[in-house]
C-alpha positions in Angstrom: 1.5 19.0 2.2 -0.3 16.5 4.5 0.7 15.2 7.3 3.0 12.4 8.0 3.1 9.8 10.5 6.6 9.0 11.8 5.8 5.8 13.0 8.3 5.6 15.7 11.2 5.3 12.8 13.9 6.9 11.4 12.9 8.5 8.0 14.9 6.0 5.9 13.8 2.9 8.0 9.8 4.0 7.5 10.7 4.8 4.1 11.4 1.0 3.3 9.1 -0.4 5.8 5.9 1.7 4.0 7.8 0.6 0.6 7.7 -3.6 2.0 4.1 -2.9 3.5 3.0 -1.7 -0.3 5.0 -4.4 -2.3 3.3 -7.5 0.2 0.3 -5.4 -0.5 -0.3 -5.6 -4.3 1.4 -9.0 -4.0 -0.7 -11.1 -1.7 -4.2 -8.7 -1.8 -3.9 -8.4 1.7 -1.6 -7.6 5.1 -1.9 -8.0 8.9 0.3 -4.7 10.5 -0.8 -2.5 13.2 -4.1 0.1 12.4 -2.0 3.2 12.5 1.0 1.2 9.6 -2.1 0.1 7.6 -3.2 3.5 7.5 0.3 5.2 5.8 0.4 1.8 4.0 -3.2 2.9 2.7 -2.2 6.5 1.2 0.5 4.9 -1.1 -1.2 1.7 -2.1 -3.9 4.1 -3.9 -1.3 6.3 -5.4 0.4 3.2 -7.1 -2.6 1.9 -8.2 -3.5 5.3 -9.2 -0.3 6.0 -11.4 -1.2 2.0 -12.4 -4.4 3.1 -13.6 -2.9 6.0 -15.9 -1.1 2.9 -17.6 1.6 5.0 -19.6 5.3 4.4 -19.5 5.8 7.3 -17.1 3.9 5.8 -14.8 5.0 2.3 -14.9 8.5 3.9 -14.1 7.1 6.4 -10.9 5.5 3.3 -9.6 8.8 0.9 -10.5 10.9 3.6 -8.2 8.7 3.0 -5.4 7.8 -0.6 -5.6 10.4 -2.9 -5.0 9.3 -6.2 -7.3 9.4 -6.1 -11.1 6.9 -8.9 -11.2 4.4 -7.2 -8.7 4.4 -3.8 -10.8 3.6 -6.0 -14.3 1.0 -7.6 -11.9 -0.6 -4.0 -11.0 -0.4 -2.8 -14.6 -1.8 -5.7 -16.0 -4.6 -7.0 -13.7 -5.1 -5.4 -10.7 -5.3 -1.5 -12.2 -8.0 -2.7 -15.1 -9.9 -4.0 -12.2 -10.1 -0.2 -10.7 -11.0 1.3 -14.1 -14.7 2.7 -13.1 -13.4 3.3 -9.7 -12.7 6.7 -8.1 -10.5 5.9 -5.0 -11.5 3.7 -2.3 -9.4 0.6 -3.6 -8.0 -0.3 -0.1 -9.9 -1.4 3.2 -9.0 -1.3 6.3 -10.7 -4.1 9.2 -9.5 -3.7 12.9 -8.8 -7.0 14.7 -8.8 -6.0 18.2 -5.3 -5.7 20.3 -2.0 -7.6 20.0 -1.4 -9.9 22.7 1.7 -8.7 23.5 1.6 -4.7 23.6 -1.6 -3.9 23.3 -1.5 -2.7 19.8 -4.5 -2.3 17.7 -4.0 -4.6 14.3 -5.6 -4.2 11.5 -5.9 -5.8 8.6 -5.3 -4.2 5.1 -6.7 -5.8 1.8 -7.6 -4.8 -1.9 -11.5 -4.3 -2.1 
């Protein structure tokens, strides 16, 4: 099992934050969060498009329990997972902004390639 950044949360909190973080993911193409978020955010975002990819009912239902928006999961299945079908991995990039004004926190931003 690999490991897992906690994030600074409580399980169920980084649970639905990671879940939010995916769903704006495959939504907008792309997210602004922290370098260490974007990188958690990462390792699902390829395993829904992933599943996406397999296209069958099974996997439209694994990927429906984890995304939160019906419309966004039609959206993966339909266009963004065809766009990934030669592709072996590698469907999210990750560019580092510099530090947050406030605490000094590295951003990062996380888009579809």
């Amino acid at each position: 099992m690999a490991k897992l950044r906690k994030l600074g949360r409580r399980t169920d909190h980084r649970d639905a934050m990671l879940r939010n973080q995916v769903t704006s993911l495959l939504k907008n193409g792309k997210i602004t969060t922290t370098v260490t978020r974007a990188k958690e955010t990462k390792r699902m975002a390829e395993k829904m498009i992933t599943l996406a990819k397999r296209g069958d009912l099974h996997a439209r239902r694994q990927v429906l329990a984890y995304v939160y928006d019906e419309t966004v999961v039609k959206n993966l299945f339909d266009e963004i997972a065809p766009k990934y079908a030669e592709r072996n991995g590698g469907y999210t990039r990750i560019l580092k902004m510099g530090p947050r004004r406030g605490d000094a926190a590295e951003m990062g931003i996380l888009e579809l390639v």
